[in-house]
N, CA, C and O atoms as CSV, one atom per row, in Angstrom:
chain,resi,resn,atom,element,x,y,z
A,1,UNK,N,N,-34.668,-7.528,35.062
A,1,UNK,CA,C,-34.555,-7.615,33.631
A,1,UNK,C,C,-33.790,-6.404,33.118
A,1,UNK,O,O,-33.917,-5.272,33.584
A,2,UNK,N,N,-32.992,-6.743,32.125
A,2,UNK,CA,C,-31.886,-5.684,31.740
A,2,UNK,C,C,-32.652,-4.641,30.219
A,2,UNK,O,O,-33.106,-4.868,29.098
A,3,UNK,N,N,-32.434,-3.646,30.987
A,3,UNK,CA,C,-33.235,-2.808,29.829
A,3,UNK,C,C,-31.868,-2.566,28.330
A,3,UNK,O,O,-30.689,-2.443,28.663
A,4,UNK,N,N,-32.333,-2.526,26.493
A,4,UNK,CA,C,-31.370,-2.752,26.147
A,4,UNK,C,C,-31.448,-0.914,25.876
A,4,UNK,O,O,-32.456,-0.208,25.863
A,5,UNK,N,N,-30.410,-0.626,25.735
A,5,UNK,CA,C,-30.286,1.012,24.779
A,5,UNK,C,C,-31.107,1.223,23.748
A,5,UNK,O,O,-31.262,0.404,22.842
A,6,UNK,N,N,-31.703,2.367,23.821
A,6,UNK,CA,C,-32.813,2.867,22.404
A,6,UNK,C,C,-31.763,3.096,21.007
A,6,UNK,O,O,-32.061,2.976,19.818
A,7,UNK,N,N,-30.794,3.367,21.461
A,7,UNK,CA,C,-29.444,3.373,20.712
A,7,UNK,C,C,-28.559,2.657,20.237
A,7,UNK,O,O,-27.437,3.084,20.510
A,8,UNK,N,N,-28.577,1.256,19.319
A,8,UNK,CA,C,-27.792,0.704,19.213
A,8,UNK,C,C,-26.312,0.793,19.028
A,8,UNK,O,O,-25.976,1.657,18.217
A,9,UNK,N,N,-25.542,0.250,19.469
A,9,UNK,CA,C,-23.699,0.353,19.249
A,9,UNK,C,C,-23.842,0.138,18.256
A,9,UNK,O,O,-24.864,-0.290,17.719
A,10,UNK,N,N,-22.368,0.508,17.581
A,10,UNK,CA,C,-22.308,0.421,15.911
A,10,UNK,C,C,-21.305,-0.755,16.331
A,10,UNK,O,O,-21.622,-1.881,15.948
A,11,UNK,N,N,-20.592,-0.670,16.784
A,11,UNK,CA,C,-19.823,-1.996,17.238
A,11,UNK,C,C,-20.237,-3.193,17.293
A,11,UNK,O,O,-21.426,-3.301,17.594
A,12,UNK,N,N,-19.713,-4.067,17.121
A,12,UNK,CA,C,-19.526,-5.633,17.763
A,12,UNK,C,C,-18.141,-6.149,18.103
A,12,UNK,O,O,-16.997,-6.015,17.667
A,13,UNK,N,N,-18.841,-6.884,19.207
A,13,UNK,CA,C,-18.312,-7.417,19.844
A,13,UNK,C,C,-16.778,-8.228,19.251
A,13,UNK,O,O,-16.802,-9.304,18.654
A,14,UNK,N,N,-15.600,-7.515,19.538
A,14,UNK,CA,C,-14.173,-7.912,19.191
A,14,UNK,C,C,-13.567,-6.952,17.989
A,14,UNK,O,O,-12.453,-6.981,17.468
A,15,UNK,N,N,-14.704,-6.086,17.735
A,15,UNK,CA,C,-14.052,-5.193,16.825
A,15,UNK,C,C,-13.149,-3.802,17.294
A,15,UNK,O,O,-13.210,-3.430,18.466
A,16,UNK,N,N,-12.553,-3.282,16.582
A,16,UNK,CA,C,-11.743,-2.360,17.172
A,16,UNK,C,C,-12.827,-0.888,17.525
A,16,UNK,O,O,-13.641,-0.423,16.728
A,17,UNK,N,N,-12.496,-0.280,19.169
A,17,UNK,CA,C,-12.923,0.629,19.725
A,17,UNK,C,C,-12.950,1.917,18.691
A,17,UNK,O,O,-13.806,2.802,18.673
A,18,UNK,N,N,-11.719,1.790,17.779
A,18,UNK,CA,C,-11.782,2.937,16.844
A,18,UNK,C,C,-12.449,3.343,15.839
A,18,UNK,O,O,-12.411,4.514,15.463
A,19,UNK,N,N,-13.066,2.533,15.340
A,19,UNK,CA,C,-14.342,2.428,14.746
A,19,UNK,C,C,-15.359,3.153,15.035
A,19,UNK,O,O,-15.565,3.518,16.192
A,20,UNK,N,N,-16.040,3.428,14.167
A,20,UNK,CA,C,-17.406,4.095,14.683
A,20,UNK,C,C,-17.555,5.689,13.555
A,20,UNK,O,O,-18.610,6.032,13.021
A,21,UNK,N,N,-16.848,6.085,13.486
A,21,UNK,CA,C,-17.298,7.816,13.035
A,21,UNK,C,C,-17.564,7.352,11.654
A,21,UNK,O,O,-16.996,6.419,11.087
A,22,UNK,N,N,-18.481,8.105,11.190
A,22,UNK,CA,C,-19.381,8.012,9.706
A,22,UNK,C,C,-19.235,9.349,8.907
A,22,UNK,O,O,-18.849,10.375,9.468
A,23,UNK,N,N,-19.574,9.301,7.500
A,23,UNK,CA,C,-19.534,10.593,6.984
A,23,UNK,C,C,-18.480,11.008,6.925
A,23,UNK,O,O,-17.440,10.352,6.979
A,24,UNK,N,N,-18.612,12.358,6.786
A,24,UNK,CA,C,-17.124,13.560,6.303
A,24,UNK,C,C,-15.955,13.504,7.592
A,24,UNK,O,O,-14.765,13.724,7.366
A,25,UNK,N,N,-16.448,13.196,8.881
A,25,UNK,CA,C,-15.165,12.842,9.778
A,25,UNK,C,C,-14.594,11.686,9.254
A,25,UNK,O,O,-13.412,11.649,8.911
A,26,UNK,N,N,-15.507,10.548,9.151
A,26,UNK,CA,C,-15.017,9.544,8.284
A,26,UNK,C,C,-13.746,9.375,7.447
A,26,UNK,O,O,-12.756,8.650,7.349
A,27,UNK,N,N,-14.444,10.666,6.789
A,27,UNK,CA,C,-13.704,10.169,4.927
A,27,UNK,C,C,-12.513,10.939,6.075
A,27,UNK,O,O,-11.966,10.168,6.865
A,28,UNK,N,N,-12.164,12.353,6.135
A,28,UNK,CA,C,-11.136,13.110,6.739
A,28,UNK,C,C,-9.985,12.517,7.626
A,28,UNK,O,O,-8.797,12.774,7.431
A,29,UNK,N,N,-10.569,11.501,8.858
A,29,UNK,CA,C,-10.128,10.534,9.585
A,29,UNK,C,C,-8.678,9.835,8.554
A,29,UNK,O,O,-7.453,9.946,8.583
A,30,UNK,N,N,-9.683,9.111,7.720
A,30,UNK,CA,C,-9.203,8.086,6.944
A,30,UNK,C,C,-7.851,8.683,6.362
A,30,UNK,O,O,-6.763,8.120,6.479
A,31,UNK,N,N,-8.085,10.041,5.644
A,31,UNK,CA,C,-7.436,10.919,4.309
A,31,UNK,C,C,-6.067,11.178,5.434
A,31,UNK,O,O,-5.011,10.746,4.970
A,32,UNK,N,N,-5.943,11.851,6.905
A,32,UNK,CA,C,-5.150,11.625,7.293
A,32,UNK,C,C,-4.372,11.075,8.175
A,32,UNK,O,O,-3.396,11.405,8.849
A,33,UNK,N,N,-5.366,9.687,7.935
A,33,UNK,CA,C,-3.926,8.872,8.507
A,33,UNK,C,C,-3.844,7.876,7.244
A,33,UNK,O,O,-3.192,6.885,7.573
A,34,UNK,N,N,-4.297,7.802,5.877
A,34,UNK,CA,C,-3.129,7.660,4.945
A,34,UNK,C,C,-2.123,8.361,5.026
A,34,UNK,O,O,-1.059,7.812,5.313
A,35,UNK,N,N,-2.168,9.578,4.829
A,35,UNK,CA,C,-1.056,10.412,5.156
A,35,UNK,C,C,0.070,10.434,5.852
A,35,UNK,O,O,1.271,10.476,5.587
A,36,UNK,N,N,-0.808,10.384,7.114
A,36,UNK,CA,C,0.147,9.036,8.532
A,36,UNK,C,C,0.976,7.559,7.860
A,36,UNK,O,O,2.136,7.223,8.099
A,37,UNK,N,N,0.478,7.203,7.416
A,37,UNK,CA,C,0.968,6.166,6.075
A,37,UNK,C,C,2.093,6.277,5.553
A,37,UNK,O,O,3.142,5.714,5.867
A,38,UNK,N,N,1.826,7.224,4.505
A,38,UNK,CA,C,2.593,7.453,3.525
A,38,UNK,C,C,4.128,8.117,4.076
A,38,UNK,O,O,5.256,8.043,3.590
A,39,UNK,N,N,3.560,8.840,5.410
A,39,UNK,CA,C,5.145,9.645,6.209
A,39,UNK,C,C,5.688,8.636,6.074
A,39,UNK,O,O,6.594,8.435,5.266
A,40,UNK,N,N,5.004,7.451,7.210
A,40,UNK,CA,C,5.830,6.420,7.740
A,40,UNK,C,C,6.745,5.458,6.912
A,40,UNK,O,O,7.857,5.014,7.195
A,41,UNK,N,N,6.121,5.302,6.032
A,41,UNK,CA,C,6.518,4.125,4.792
A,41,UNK,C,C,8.067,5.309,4.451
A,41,UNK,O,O,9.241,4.943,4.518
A,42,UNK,N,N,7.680,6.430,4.171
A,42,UNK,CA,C,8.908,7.313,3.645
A,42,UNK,C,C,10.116,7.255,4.351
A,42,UNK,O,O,11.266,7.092,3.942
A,43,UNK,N,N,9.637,7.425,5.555
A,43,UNK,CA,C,10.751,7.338,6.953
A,43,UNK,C,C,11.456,6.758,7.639
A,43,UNK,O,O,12.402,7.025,8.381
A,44,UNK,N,N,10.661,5.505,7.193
A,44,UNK,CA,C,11.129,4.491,8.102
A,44,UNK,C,C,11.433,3.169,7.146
A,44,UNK,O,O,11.817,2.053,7.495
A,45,UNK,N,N,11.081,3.760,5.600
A,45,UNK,CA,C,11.262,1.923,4.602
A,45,UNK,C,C,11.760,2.752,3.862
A,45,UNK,O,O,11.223,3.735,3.352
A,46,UNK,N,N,13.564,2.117,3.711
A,46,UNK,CA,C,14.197,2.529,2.469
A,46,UNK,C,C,13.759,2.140,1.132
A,46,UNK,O,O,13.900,2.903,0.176
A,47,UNK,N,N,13.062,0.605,0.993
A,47,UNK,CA,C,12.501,0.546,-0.098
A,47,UNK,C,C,11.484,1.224,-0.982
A,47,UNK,O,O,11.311,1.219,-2.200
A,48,UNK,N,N,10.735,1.935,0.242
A,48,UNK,CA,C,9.576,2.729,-0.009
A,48,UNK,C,C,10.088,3.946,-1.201
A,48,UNK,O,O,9.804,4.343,-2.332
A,49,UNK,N,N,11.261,4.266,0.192
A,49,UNK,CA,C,11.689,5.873,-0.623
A,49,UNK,C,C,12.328,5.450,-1.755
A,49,UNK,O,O,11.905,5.882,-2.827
A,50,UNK,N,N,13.181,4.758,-1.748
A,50,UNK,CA,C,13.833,4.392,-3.348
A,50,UNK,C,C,12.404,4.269,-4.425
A,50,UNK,O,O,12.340,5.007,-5.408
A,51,UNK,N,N,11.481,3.432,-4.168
A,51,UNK,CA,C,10.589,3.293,-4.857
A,51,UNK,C,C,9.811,4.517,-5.621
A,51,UNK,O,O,9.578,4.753,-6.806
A,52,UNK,N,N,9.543,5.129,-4.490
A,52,UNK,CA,C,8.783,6.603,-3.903
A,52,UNK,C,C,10.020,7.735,-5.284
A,52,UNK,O,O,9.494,8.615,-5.966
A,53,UNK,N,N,11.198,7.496,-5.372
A,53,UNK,CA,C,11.684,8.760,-6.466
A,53,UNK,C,C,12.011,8.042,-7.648
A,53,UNK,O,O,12.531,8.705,-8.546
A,54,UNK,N,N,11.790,6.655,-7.872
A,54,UNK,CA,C,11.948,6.385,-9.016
A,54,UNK,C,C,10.556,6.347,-9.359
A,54,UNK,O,O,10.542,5.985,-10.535
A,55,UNK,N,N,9.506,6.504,-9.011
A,55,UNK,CA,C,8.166,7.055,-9.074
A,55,UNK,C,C,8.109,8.537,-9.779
A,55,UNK,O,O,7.800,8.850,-10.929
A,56,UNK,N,N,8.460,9.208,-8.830
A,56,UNK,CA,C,8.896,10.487,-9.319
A,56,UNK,C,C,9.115,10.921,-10.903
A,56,UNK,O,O,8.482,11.554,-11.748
A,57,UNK,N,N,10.620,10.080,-10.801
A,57,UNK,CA,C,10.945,10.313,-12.507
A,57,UNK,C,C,10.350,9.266,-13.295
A,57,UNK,O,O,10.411,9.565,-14.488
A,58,UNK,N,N,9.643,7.846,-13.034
A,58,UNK,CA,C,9.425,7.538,-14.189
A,58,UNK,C,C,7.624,8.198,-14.399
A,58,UNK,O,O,7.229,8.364,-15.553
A,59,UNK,N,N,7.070,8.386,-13.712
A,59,UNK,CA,C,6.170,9.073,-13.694
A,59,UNK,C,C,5.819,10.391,-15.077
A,59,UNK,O,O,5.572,10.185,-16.265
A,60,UNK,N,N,5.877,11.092,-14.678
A,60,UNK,CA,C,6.694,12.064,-15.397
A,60,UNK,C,C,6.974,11.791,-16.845
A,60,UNK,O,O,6.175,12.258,-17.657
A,61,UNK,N,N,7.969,11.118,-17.268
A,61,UNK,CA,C,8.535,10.222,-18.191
A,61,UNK,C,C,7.615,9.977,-18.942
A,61,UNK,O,O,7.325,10.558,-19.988
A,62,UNK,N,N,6.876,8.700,-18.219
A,62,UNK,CA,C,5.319,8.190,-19.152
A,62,UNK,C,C,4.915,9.186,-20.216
A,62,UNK,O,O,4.715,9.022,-21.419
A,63,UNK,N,N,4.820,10.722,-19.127
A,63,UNK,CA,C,3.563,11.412,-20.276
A,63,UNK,C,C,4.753,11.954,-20.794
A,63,UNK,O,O,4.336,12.745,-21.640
A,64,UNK,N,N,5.548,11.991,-20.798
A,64,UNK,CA,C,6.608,12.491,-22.169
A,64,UNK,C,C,6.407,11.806,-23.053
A,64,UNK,O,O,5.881,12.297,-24.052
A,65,UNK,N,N,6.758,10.374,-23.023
A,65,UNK,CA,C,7.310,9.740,-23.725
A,65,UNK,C,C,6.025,9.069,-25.527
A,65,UNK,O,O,4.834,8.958,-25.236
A,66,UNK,N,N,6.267,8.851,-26.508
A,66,UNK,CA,C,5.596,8.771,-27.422
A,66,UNK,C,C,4.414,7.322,-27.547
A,66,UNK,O,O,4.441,6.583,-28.531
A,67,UNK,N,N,3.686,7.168,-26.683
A,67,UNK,CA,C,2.215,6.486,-25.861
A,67,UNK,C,C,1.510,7.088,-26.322
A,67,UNK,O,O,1.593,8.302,-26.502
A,68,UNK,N,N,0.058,5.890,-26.828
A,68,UNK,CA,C,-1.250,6.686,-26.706
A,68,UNK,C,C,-1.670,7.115,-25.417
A,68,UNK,O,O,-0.744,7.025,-24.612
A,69,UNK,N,N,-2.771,7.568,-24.905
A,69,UNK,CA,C,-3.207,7.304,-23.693
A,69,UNK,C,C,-3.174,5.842,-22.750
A,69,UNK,O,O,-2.526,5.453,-21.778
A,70,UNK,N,N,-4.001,5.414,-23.418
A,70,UNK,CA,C,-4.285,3.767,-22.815
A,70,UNK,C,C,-2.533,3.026,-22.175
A,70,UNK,O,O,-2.310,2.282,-21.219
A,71,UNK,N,N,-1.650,3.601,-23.128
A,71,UNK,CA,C,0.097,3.016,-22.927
A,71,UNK,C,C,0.457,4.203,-21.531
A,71,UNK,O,O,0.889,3.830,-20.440
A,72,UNK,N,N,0.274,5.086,-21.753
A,72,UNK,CA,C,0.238,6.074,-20.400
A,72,UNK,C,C,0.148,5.677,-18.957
A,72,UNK,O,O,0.757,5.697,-17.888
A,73,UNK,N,N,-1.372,5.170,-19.760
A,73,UNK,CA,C,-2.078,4.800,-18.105
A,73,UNK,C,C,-1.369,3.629,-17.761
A,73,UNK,O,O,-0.794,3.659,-16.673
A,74,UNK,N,N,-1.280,2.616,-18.435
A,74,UNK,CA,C,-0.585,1.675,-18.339
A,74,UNK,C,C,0.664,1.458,-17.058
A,74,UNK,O,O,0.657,0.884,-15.969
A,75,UNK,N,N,1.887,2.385,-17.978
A,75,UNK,CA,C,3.309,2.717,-17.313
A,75,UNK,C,C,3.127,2.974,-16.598
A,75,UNK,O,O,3.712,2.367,-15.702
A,76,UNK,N,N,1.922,4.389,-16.036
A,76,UNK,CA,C,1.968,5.138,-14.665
A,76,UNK,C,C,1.186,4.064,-13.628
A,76,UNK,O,O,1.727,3.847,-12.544
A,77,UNK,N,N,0.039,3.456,-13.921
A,77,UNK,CA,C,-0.445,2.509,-13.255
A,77,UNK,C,C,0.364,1.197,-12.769
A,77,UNK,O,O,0.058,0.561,-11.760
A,78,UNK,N,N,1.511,0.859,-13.687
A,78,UNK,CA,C,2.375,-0.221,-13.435
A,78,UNK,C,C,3.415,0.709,-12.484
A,78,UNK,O,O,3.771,-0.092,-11.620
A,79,UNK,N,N,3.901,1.649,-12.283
A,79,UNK,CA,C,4.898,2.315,-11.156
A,79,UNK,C,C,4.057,2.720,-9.869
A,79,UNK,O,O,4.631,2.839,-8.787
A,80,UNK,N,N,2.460,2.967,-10.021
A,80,UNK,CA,C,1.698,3.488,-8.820
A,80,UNK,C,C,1.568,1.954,-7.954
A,80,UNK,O,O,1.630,1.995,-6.725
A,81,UNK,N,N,1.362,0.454,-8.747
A,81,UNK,CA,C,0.934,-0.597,-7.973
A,81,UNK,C,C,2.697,-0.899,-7.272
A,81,UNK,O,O,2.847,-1.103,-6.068
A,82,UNK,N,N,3.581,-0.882,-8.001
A,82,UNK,CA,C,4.624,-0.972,-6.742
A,82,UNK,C,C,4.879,-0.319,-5.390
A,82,UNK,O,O,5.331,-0.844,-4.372
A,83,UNK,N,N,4.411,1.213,-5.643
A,83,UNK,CA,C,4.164,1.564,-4.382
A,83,UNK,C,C,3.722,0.981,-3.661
A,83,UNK,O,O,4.262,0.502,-2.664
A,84,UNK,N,N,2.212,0.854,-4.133
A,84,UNK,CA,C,0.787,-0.015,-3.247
A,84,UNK,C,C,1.490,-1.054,-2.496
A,84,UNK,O,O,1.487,-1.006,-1.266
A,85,UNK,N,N,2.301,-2.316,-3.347
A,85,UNK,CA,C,2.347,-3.479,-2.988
A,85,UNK,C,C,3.679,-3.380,-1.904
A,85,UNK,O,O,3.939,-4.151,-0.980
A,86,UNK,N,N,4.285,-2.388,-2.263
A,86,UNK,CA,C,5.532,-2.441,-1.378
A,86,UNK,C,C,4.798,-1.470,0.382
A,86,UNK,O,O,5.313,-1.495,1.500
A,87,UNK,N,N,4.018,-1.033,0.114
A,87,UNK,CA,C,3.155,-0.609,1.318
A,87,UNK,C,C,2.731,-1.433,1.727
A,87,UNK,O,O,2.970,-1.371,2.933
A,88,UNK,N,N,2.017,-2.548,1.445
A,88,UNK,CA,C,1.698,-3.634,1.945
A,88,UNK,C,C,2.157,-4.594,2.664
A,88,UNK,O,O,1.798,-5.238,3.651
A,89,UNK,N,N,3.307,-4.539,1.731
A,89,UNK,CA,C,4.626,-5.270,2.053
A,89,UNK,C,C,5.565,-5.343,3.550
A,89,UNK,O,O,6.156,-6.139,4.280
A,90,UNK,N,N,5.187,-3.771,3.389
A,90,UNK,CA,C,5.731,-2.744,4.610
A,90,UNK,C,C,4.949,-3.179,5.791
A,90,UNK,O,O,5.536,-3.596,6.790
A,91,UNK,N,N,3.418,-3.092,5.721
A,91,UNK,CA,C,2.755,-3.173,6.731
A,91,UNK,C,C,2.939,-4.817,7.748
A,91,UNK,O,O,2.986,-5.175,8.925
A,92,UNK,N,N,2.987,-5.349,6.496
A,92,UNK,CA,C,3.215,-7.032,6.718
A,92,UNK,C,C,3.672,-6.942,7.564
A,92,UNK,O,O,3.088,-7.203,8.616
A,93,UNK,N,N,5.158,-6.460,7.524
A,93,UNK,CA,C,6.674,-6.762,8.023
A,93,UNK,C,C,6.481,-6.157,9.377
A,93,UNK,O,O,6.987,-6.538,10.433
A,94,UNK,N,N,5.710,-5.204,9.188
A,94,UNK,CA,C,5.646,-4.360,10.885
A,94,UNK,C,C,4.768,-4.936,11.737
A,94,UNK,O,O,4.528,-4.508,12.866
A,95,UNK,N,N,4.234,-5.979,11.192
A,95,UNK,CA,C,2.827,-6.424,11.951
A,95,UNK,C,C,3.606,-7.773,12.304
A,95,UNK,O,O,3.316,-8.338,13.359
A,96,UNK,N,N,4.359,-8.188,11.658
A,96,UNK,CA,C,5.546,-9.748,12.241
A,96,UNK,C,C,6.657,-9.099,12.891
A,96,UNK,O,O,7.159,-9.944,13.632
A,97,UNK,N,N,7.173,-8.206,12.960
A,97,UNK,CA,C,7.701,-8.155,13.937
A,97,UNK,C,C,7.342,-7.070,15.220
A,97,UNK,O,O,8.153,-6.636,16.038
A,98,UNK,N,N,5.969,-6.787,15.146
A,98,UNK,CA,C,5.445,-6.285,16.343
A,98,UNK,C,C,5.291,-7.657,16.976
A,98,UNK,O,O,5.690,-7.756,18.137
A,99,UNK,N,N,4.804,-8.664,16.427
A,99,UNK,CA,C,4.302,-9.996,17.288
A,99,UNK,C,C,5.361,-10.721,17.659
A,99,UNK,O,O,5.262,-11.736,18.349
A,100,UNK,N,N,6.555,-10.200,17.182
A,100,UNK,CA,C,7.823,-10.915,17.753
A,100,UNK,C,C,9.046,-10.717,16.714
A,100,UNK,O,O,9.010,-10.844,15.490
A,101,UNK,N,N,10.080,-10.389,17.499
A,101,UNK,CA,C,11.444,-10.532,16.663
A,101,UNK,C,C,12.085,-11.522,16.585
A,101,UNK,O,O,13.131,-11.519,15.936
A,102,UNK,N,N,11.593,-12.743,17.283
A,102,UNK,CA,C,12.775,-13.944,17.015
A,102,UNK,C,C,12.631,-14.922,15.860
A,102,UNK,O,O,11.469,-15.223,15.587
A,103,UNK,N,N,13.498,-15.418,15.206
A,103,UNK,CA,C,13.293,-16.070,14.211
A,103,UNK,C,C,11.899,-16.888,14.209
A,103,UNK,O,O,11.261,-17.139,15.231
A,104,UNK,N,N,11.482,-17.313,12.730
A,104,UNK,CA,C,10.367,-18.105,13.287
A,104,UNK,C,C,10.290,-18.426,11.330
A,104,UNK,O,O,10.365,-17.552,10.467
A,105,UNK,N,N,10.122,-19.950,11.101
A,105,UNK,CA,C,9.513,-19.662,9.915
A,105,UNK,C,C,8.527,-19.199,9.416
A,105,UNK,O,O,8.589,-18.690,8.297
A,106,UNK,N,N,7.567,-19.250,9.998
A,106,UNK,CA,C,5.967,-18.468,9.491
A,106,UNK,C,C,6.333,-17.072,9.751
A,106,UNK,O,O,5.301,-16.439,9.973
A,107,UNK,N,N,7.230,-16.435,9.807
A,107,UNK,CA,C,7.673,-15.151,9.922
A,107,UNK,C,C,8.198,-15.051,8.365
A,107,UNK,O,O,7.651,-14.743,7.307
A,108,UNK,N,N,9.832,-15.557,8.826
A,108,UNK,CA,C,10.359,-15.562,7.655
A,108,UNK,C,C,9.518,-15.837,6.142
A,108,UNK,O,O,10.083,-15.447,5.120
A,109,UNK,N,N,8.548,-16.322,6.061
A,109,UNK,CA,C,7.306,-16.897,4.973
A,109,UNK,C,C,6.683,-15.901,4.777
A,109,UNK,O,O,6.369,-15.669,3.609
A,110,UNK,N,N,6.349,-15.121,5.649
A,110,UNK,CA,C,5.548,-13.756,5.205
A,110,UNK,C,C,6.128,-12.666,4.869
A,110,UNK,O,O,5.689,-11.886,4.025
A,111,UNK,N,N,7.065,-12.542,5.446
A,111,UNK,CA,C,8.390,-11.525,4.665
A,111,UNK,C,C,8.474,-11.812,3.341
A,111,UNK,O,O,8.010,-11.067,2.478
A,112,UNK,N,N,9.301,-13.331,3.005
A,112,UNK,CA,C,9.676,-13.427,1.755
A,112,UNK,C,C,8.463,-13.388,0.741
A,112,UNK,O,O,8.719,-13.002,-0.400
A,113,UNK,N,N,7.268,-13.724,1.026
A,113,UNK,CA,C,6.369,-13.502,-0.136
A,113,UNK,C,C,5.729,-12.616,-0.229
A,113,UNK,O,O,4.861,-12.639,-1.102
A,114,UNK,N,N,5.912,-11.066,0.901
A,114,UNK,CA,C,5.881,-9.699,0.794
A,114,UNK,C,C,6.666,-9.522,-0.332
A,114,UNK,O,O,6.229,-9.293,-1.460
A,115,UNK,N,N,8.126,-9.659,0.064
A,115,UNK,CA,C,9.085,-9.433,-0.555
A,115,UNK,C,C,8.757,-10.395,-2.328
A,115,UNK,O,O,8.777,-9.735,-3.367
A,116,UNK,N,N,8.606,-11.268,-2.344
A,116,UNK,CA,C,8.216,-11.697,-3.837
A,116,UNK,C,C,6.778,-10.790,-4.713
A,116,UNK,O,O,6.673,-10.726,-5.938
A,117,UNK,N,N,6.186,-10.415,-4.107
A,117,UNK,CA,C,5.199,-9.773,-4.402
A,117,UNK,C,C,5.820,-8.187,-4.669
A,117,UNK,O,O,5.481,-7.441,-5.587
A,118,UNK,N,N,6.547,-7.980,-3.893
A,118,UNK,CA,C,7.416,-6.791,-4.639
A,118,UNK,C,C,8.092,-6.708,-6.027
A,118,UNK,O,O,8.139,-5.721,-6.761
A,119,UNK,N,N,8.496,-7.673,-6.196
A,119,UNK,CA,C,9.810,-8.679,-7.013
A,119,UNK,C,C,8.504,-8.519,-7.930
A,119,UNK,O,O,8.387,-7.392,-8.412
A,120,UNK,N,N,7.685,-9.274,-8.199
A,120,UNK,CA,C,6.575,-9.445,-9.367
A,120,UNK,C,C,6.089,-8.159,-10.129
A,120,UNK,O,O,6.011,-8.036,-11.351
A,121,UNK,N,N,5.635,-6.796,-8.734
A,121,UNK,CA,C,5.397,-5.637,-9.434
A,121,UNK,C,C,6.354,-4.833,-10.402
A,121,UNK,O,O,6.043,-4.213,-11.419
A,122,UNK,N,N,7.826,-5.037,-9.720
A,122,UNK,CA,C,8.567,-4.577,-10.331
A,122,UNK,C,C,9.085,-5.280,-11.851
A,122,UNK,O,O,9.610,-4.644,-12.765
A,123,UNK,N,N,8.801,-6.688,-11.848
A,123,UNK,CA,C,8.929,-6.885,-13.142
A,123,UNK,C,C,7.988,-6.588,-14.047
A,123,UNK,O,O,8.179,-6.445,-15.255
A,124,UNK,N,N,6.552,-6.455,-13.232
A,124,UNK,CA,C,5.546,-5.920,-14.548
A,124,UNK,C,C,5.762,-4.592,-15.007
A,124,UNK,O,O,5.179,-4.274,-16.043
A,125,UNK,N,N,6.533,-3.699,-14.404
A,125,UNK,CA,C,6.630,-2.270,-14.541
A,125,UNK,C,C,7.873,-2.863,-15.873
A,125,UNK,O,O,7.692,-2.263,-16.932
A,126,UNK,N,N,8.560,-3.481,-15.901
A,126,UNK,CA,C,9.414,-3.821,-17.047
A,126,UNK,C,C,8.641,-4.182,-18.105
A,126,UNK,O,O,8.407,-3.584,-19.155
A,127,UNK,N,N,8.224,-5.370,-17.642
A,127,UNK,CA,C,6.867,-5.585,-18.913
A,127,UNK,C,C,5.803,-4.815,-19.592
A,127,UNK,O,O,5.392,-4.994,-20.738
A,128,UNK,N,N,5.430,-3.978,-18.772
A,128,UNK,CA,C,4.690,-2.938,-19.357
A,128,UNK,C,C,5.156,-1.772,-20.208
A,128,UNK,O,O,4.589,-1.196,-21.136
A,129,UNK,N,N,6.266,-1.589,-19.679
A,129,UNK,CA,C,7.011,-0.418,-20.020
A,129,UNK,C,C,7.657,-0.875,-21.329
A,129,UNK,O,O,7.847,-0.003,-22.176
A,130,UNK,N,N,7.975,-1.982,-21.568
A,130,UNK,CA,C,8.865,-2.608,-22.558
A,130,UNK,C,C,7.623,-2.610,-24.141
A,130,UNK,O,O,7.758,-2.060,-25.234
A,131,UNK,N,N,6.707,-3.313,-23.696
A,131,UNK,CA,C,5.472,-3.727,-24.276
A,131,UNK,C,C,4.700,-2.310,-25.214
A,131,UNK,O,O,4.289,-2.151,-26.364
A,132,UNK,N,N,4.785,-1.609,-24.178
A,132,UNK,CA,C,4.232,-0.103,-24.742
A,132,UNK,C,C,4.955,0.422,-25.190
A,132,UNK,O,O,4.515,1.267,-25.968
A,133,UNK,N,N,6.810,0.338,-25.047
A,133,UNK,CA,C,7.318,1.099,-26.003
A,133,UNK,C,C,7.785,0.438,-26.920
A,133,UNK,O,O,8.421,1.199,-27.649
A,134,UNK,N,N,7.817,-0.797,-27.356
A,134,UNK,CA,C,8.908,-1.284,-28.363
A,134,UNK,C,C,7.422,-2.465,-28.911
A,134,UNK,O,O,7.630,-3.202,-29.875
A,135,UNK,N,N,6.156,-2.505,-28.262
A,135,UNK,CA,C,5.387,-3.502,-29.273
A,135,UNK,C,C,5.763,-4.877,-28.212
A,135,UNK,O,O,5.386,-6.010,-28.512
């Protein structure tokens, strides 16, 4: 008869080996490899970086510009979710063509509605921006 561990695994079965650390290694873990993230997206996705300095200046901009608060948060929150979504976007794309480079439509399908989901943030950053300054 198989004796079980007084210790249970935090694991199950099919989950990733990397898993496991709790607490302040945890959070730290996590903090840098966003970081790890954020290099990569910079380095390696021109869209990122284009995104990444028109961030920069419209950023910035927002709290210049003549907004209550609430219109602030707004603008800067509508330029921070393009990042997000174009990170996402990013990850997509690296995860279809880690599983393969040859054409494929269910490839091409997840690209383009990465890519539309980009397309959408960036028009709300128009809409928002338009909305808060002109009514």
């Amino acid at each position: 008869m198989e004796q079980k561990s007084s210790t249970p695994d935090k694991r199950h079965e099919g989950e990733s080996p990397f898993k496991g650390k709790t607490g302040l290694a945890r959070v730290w873990n996590a903090f840098r490899y966003s970081l790890d993230g954020l290099s990569a997206a910079y380095r390696h996705e021109d869209a990122f970086r284009q995104e990444s300095w028109l961030a920069l200046l419209l950023i910035p901009l927002a709290l210049l510009l003549p907004a209550g608060g609430l219109g602030k948060a707004l603008m800067i929150g509508s330029v921070l979710l393009v990042l997000i979504v174009e990170l996402l976007n990013s990850a997509v794309e690296a995860v279809v063509d880690r599983v393969s480079l040859e054409r494929h439509r269910l490839a091409k399908r997840a690209k383009d509605i990465g890519s539309a989901a980009v397309l959408i943030s960036l028009i709300n950053v128009a809409a928002v921006w338009s909305l808060v300054l002109f009514g």
